[in-house]
DSSP file (Angstrom, degrees, kcal/mol; ACC not computed):
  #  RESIDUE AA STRUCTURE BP1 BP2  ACC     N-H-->O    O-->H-N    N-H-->O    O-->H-N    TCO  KAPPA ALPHA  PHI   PSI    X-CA   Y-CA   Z-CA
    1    1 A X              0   0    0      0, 0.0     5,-0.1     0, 0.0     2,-0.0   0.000 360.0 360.0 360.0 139.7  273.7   61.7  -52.6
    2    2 A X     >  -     0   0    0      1,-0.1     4,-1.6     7,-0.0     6,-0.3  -0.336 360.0-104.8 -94.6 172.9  276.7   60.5  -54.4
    3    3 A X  T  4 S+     0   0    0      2,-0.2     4,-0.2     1,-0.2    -1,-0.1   0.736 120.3  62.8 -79.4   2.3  279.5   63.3  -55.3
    4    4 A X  T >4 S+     0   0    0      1,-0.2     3,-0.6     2,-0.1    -1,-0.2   0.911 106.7  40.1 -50.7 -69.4  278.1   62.9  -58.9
    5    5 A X  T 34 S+     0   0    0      1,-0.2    -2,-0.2     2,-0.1    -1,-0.2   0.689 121.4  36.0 -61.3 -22.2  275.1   64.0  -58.0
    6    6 A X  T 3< S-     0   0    0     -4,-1.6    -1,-0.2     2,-0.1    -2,-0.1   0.421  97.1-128.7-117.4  13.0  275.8   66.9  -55.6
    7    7 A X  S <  S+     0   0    0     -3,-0.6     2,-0.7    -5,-0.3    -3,-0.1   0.587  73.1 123.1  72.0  -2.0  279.2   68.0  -57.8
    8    8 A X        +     0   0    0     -6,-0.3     2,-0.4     2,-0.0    -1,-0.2  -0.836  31.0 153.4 -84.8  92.2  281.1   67.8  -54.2
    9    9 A X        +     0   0    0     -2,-0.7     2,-0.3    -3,-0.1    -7,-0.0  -0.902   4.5 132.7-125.6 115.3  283.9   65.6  -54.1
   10   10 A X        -     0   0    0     -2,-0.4     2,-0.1     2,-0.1    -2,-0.0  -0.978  40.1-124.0-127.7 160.6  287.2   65.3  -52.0
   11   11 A X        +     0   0    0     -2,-0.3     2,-0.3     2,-0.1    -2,-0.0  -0.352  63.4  56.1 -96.8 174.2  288.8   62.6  -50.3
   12   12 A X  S    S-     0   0    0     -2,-0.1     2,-0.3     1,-0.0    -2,-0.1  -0.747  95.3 -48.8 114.7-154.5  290.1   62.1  -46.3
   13   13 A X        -     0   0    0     -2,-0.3    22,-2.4    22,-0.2     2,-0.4  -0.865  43.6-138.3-115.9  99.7  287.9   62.5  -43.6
   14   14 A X  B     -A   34   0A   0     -2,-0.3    20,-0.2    20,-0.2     2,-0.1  -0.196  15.2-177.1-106.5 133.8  285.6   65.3  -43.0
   15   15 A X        -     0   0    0     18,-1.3     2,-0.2    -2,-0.4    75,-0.1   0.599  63.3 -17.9 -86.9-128.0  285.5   66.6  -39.2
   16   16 A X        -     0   0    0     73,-0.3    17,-3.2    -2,-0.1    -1,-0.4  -0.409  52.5-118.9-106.0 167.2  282.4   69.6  -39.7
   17   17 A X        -     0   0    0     15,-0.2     2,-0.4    -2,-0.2    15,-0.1  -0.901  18.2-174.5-119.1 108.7  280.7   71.6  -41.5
   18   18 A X        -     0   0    0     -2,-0.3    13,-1.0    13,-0.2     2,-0.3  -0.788   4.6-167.4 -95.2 150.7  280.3   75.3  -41.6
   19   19 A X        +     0   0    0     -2,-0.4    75,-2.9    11,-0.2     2,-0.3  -0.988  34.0 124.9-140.0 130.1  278.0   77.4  -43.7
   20   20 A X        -     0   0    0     -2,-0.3     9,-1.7    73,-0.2     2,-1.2  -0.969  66.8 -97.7 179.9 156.1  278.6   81.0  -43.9
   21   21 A X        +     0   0    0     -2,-0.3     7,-0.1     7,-0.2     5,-0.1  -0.834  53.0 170.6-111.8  82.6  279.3   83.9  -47.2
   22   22 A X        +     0   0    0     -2,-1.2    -1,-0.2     1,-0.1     6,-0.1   0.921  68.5  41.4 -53.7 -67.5  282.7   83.6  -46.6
   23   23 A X  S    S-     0   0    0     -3,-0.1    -1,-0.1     4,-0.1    -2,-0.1   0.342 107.2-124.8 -35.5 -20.0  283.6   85.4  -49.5
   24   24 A X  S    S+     0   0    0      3,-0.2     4,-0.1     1,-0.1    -2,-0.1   1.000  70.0 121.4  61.3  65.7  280.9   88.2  -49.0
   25   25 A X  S    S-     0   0    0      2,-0.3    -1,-0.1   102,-0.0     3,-0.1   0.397  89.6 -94.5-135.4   8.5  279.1   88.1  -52.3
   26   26 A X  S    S+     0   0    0      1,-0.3    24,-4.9    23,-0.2     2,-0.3   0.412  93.8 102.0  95.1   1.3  275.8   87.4  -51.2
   27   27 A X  S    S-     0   0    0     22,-0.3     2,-0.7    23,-0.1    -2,-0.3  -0.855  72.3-113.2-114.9 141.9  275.9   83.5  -51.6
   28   28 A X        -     0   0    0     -2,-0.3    -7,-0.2    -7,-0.1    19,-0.1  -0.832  32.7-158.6-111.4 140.6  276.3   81.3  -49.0
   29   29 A X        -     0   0    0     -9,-1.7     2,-0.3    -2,-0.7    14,-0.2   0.067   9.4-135.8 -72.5 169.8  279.5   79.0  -48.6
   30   30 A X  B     -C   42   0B   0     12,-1.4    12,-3.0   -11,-0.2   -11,-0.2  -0.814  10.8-165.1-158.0 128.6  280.6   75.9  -47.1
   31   31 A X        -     0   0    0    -13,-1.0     2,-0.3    -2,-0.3   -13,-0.2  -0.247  10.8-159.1 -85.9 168.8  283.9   75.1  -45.1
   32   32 A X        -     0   0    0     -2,-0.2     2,-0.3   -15,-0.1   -15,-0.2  -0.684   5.1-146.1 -97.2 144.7  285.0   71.8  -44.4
   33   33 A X        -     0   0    0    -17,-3.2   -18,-1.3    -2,-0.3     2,-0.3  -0.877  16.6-152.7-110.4 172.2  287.3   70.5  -41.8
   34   34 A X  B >   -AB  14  37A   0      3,-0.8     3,-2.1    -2,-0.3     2,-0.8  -0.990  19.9-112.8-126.7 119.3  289.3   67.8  -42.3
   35   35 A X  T 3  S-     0   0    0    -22,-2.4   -22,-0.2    -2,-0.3     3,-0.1  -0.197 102.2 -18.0 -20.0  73.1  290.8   65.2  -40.3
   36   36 A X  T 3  S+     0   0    0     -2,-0.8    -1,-0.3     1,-0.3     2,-0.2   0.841 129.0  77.6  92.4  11.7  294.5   65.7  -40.3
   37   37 A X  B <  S-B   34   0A   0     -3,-2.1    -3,-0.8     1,-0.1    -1,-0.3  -0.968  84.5 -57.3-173.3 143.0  294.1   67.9  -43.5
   38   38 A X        -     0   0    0     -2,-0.2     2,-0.9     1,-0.1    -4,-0.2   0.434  48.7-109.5  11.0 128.6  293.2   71.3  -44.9
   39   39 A X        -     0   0    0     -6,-0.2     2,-0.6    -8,-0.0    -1,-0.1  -0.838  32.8-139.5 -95.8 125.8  290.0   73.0  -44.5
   40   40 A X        -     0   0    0     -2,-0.9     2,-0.6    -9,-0.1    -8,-0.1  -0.689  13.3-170.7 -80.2 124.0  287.7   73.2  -47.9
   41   41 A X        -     0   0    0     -2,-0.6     2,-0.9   -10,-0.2   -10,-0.3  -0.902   0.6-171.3 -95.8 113.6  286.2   76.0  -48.5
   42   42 A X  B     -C   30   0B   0    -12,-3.0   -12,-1.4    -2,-0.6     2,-0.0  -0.828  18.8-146.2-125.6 119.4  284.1   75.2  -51.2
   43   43 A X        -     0   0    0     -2,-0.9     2,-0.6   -14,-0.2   -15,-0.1  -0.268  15.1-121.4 -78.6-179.5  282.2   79.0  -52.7
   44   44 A X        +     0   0    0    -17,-0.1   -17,-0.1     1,-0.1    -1,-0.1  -0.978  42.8 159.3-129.1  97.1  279.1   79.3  -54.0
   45   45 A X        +     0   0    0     -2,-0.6    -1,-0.1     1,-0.1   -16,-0.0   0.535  65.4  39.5-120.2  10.8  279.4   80.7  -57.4
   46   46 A X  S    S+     0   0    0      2,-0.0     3,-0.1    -3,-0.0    -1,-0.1   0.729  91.3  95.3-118.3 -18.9  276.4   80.0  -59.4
   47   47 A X  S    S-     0   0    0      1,-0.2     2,-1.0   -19,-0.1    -3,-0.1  -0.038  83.8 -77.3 -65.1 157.3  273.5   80.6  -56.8
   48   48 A X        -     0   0    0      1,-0.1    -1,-0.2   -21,-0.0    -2,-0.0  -0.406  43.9-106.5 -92.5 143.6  271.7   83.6  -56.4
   49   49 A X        -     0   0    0     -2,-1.0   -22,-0.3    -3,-0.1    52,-0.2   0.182  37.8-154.6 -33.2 107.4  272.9   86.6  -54.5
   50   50 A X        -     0   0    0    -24,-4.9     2,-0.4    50,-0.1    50,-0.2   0.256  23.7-106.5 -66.2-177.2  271.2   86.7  -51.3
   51   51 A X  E     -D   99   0C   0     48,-2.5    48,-2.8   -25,-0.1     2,-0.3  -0.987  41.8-128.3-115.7 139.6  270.6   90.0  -49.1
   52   52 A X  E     -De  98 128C   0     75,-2.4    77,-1.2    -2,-0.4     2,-0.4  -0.801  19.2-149.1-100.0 135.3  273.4   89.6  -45.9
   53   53 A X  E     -De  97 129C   0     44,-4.7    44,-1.5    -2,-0.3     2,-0.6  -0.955  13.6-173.4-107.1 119.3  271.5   90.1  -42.2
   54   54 A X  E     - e   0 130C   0     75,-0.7    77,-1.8    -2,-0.4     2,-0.5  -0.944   2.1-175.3 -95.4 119.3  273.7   91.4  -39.7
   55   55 A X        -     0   0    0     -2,-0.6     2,-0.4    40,-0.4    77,-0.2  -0.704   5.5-176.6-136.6 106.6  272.3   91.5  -36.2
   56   56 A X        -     0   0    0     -2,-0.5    77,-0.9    75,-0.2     2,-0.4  -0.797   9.8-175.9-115.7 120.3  274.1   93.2  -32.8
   57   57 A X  B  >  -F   61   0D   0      4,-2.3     4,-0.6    -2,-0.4    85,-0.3  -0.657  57.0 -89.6-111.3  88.5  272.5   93.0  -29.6
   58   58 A X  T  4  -     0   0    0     -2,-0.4    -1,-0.2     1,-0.2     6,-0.2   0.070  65.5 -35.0  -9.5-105.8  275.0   95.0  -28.1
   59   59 A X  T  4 S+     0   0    0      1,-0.1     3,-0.5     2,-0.1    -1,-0.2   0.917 131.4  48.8 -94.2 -17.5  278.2   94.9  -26.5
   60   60 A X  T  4 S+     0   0    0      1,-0.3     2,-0.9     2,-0.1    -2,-0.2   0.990 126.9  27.9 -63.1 -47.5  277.3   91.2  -24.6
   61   61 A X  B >< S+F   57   0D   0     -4,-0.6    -4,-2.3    81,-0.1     3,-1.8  -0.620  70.8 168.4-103.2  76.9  276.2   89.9  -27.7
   62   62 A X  T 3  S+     0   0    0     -2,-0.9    -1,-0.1    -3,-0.5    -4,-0.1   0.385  78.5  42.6 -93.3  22.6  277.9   91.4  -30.6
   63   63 A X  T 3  S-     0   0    0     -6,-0.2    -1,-0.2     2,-0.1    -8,-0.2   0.068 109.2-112.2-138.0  21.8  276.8   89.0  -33.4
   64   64 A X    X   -     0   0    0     -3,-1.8     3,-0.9    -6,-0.2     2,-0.4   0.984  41.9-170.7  70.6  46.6  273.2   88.7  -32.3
   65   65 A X  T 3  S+     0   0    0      1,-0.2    48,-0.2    -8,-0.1    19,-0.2  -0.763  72.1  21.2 -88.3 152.5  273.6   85.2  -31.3
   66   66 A X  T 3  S+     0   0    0     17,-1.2     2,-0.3    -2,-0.4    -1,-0.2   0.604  96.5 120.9 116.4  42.7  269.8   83.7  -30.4
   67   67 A X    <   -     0   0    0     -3,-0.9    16,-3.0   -12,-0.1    -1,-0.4  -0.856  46.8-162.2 -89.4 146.7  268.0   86.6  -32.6
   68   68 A X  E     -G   82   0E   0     43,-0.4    43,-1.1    -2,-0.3    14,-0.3  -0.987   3.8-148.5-133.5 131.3  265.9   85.5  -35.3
   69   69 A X  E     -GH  81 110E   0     12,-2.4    12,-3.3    -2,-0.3     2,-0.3  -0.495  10.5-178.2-107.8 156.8  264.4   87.3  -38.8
   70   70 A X  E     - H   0 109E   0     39,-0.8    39,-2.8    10,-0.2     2,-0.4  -0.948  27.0-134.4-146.2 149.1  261.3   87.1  -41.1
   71   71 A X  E     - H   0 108E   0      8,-0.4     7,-2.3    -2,-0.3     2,-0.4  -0.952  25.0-172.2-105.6 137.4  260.3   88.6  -43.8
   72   72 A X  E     +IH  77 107E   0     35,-1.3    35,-2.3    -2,-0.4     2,-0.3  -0.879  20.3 149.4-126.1 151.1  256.3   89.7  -43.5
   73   73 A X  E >   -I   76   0E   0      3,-2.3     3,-0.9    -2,-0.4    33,-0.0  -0.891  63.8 -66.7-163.7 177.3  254.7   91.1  -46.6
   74   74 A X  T 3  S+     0   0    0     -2,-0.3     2,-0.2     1,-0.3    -1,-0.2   0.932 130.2  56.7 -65.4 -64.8  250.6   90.6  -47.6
   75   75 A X  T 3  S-     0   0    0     -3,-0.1     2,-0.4     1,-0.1    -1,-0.3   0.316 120.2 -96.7 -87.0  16.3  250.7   87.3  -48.0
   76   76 A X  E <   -I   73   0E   0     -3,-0.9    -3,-2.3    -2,-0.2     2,-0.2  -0.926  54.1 -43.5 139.3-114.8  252.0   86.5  -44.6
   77   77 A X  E     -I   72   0E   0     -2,-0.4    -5,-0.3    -5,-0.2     3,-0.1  -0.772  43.0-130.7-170.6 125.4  255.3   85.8  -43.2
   78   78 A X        -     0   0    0     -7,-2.3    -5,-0.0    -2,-0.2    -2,-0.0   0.107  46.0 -65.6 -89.3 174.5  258.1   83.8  -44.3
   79   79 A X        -     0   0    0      1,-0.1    -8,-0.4    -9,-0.1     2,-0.3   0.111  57.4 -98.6 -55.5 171.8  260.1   81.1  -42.1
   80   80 A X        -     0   0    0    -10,-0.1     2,-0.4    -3,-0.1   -10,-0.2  -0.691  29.7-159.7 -85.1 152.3  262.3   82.2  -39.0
   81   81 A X  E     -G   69   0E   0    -12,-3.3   -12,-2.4    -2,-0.3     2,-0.4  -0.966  14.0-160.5-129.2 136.9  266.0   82.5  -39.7
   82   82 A X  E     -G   68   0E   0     -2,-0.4     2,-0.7   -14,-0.3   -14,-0.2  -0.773  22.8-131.8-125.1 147.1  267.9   82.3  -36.4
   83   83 A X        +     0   0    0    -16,-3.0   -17,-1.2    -2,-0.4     2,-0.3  -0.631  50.7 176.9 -80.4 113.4  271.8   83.6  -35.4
   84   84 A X        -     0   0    0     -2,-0.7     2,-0.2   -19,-0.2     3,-0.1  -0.809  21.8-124.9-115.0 174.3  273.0   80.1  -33.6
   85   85 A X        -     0   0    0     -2,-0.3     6,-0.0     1,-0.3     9,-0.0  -0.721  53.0 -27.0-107.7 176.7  276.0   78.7  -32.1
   86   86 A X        +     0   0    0     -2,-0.2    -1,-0.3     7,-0.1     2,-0.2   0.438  58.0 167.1   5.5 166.3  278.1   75.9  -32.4
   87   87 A X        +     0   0    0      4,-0.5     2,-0.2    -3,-0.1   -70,-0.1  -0.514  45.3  17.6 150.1 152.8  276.8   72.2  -33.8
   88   88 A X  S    S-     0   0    0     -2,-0.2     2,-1.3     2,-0.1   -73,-0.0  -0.584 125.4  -9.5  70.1-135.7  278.2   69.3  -34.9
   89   89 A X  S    S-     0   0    0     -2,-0.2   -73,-0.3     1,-0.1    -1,-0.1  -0.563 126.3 -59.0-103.5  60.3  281.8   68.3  -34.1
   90   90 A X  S    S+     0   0    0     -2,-1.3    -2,-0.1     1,-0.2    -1,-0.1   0.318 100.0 139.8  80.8  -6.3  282.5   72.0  -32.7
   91   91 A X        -     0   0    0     -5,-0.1     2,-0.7     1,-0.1    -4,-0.5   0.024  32.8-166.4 -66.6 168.2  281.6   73.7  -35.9
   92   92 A X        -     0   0    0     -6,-0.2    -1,-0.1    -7,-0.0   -74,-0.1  -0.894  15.8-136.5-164.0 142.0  279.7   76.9  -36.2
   93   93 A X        -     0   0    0     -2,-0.7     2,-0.5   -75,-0.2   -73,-0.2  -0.196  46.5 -79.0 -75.5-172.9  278.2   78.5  -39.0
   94   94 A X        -     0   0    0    -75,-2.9   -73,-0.1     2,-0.2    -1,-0.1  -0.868  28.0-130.0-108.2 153.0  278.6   82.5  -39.5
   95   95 A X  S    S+     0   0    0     -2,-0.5     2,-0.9   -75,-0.1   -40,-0.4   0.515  84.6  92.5 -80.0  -9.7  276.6   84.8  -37.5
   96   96 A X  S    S-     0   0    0    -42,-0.1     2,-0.4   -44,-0.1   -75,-0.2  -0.746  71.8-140.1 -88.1 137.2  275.5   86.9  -40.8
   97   97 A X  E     -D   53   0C   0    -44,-1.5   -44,-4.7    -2,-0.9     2,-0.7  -0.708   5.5-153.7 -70.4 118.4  272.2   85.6  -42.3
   98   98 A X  E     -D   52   0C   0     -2,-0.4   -46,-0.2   -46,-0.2     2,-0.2  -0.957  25.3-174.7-103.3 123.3  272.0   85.4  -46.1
   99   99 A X  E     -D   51   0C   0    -48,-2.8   -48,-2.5    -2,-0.7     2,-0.5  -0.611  31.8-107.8 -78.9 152.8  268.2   85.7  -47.0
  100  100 A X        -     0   0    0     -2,-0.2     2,-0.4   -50,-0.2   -50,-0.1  -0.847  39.0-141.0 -77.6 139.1  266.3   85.5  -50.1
  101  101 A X        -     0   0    0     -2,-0.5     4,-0.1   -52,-0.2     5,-0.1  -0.845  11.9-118.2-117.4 111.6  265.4   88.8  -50.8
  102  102 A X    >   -     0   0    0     -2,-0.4     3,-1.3     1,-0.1    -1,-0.0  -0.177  33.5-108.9 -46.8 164.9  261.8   89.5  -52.3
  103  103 A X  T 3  S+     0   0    0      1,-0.2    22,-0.4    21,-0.1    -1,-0.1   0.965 115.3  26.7 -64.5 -57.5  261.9   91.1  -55.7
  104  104 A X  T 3  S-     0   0    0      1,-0.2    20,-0.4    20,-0.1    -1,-0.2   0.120 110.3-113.4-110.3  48.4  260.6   94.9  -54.2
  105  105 A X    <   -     0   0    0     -3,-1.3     2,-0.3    18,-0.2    18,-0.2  -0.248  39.0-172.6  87.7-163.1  261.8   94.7  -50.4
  106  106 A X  E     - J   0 122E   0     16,-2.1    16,-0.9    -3,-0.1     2,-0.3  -0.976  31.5 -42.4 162.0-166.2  259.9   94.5  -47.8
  107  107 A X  E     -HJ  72 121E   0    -35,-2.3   -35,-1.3    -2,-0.3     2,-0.4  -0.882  41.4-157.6-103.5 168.5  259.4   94.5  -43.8
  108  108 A X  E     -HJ  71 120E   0     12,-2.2    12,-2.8    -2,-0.3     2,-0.9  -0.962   9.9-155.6-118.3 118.9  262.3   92.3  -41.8
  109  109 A X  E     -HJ  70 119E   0    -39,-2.8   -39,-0.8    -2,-0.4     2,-0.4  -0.888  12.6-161.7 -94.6 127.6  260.6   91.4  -38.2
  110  110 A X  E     -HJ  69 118E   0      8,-3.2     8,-2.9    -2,-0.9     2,-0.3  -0.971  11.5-157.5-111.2 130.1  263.7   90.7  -35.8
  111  111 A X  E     - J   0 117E   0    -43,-1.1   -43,-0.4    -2,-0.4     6,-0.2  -0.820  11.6-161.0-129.8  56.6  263.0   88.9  -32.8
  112  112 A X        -     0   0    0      4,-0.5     3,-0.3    -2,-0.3     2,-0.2   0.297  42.2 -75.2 -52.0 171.9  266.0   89.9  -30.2
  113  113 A X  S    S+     0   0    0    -48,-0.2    27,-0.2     1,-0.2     3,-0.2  -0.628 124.4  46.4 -65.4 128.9  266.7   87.3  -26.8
  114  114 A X  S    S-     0   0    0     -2,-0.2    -1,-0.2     1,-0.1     3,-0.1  -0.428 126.1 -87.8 119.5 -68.0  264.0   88.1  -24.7
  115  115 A X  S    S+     0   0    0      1,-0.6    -1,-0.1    -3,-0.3     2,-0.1  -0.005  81.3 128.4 129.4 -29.5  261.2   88.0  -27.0
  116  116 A X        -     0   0    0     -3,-0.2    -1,-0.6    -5,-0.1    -4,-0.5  -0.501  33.2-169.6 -79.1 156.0  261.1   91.9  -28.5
  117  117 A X  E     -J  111   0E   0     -6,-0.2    -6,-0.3    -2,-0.1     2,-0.3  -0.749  14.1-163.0-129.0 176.4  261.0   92.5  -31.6
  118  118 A X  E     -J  110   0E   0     -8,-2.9    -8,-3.2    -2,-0.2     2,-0.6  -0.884  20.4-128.0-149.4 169.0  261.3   95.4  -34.1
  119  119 A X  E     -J  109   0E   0     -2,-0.3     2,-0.5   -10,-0.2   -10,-0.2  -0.908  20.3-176.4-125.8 131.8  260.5   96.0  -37.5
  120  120 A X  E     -J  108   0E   0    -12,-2.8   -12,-2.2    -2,-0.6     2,-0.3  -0.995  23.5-135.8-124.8 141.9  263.2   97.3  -40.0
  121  121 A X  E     -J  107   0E   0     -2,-0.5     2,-0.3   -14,-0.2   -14,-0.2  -0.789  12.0-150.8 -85.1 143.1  261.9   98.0  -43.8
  122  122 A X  E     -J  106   0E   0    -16,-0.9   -16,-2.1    -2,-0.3     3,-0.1  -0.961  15.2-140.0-177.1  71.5  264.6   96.6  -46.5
  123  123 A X    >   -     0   0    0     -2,-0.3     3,-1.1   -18,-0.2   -18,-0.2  -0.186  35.7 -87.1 -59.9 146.1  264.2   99.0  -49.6
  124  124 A X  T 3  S+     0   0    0    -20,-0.4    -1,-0.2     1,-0.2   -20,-0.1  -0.102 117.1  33.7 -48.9 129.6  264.3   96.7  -53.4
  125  125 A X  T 3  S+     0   0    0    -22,-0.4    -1,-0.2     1,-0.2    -2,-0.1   0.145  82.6 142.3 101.5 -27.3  268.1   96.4  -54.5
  126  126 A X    <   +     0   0    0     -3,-1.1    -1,-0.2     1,-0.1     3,-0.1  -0.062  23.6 176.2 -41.0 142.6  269.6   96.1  -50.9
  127  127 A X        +     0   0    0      1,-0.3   -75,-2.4   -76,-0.1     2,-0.3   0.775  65.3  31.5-116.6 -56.6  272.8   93.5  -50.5
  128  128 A X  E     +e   52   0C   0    -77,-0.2     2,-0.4   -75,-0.0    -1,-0.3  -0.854  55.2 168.8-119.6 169.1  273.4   94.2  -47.1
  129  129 A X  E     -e   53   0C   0    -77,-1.2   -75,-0.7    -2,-0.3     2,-0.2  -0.980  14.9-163.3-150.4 156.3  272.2   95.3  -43.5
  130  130 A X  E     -e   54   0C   0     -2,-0.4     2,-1.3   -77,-0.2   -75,-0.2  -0.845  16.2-167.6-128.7  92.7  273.2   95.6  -40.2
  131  131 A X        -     0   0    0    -77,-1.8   -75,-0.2    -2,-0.2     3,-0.0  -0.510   6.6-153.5 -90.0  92.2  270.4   96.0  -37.6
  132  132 A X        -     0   0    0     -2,-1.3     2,-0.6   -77,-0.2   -75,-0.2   0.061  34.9 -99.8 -32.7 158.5  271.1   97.0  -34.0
  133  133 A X        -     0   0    0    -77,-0.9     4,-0.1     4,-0.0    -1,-0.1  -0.918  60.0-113.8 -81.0  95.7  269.0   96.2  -30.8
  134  134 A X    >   -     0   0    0     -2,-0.6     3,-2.8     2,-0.1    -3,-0.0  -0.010  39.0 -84.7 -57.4 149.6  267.4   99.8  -30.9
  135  135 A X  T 3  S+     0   0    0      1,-0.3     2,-1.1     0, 0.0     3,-0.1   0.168 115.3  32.5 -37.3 160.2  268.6  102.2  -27.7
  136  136 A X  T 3  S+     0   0    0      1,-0.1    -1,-0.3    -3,-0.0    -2,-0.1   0.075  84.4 112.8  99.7 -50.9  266.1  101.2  -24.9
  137  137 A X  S <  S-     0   0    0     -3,-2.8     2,-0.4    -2,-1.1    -1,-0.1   0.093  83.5 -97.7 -70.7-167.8  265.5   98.0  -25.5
  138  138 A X        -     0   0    0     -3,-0.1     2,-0.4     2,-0.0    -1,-0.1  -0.871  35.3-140.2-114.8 149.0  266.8   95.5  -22.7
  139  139 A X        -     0   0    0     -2,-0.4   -81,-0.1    -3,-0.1   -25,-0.0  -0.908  13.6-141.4 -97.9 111.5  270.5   94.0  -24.3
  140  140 A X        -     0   0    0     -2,-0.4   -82,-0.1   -27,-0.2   -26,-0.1   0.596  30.9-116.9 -74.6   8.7  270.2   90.1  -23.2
  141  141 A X        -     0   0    0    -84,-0.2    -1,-0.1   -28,-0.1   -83,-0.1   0.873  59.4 -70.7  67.6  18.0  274.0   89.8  -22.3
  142  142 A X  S    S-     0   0    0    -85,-0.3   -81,-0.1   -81,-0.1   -82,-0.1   0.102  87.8 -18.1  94.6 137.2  274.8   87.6  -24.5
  143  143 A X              0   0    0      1,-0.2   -77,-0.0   -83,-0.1   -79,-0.0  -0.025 360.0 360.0 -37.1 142.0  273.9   83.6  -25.1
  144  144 A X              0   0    0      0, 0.0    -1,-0.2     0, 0.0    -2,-0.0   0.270 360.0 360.0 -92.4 360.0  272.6   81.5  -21.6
């Protein structure tokens, strides 16, 4: 895609790519590094505002890293969206999830390290959440 076409353009050499609501507005962003040069942060200001997933599986893991969400509603269940680490050339996106939010909520399945999961409900209008590994549950200790 040329920088016509995706409206992205700057010169140098570009080292990774982060993606991550940098700004906190519900839209998701993108960093650049650069060889030798600035990092771009280039916002997201026309898209629409997502709902932000925050997800702590406690004190080993305090950004949720290898948890993953769905949204399940009557007509099924939507893709996984998973808290990674690192990729590429050392970059690493940020550990909050921006979703697309159905129009009147819904349930959120979260899928902890390990394999349980829990169900959190996500009332219409919400922007953000933060969901815990509820008490009880085994804490994986953090990425292998």
């Amino acid at each position: 895609m040329t920088s016509t076409e995706s409206g992205m353009r700057w010169d140098g050499e570009q080292a990774g790519l982060a993606a991550g609501d940098w700004d906190r507005d519900g839209r998701l962003d993108l960093a650049v590094a650069q060889t030798g040069d600035e990092v771009v942060l280039l916002r997201n200001r026309r898209g629409a505002a997502g709902l932000r997933v925050r997800l702590e599986d406690g004190p080993g893991n305090p950004w949720g890293i290898g948890a993953s969400v769905r949204w399940t509603d009557t007509l099924g269940m939507s893709p996984r969206h998973a808290v990674r680490v690192g990729h590429g050339s050392g970059g690493q996106d940020a550990a909050a999830l921006i979703l697309a939010m159905p129009a009147d909520g819904g349930s959120m399945e979260v899928t902890w390290p390990g394999g349980e999961r829990t169900m959190a409900l996500i009332e219409k209008g919400t922007r953000e959440i933060h969901l815990r590994r509820p008490p009880g549950k085994k804490e994986s200790g953090g990425p292998k």
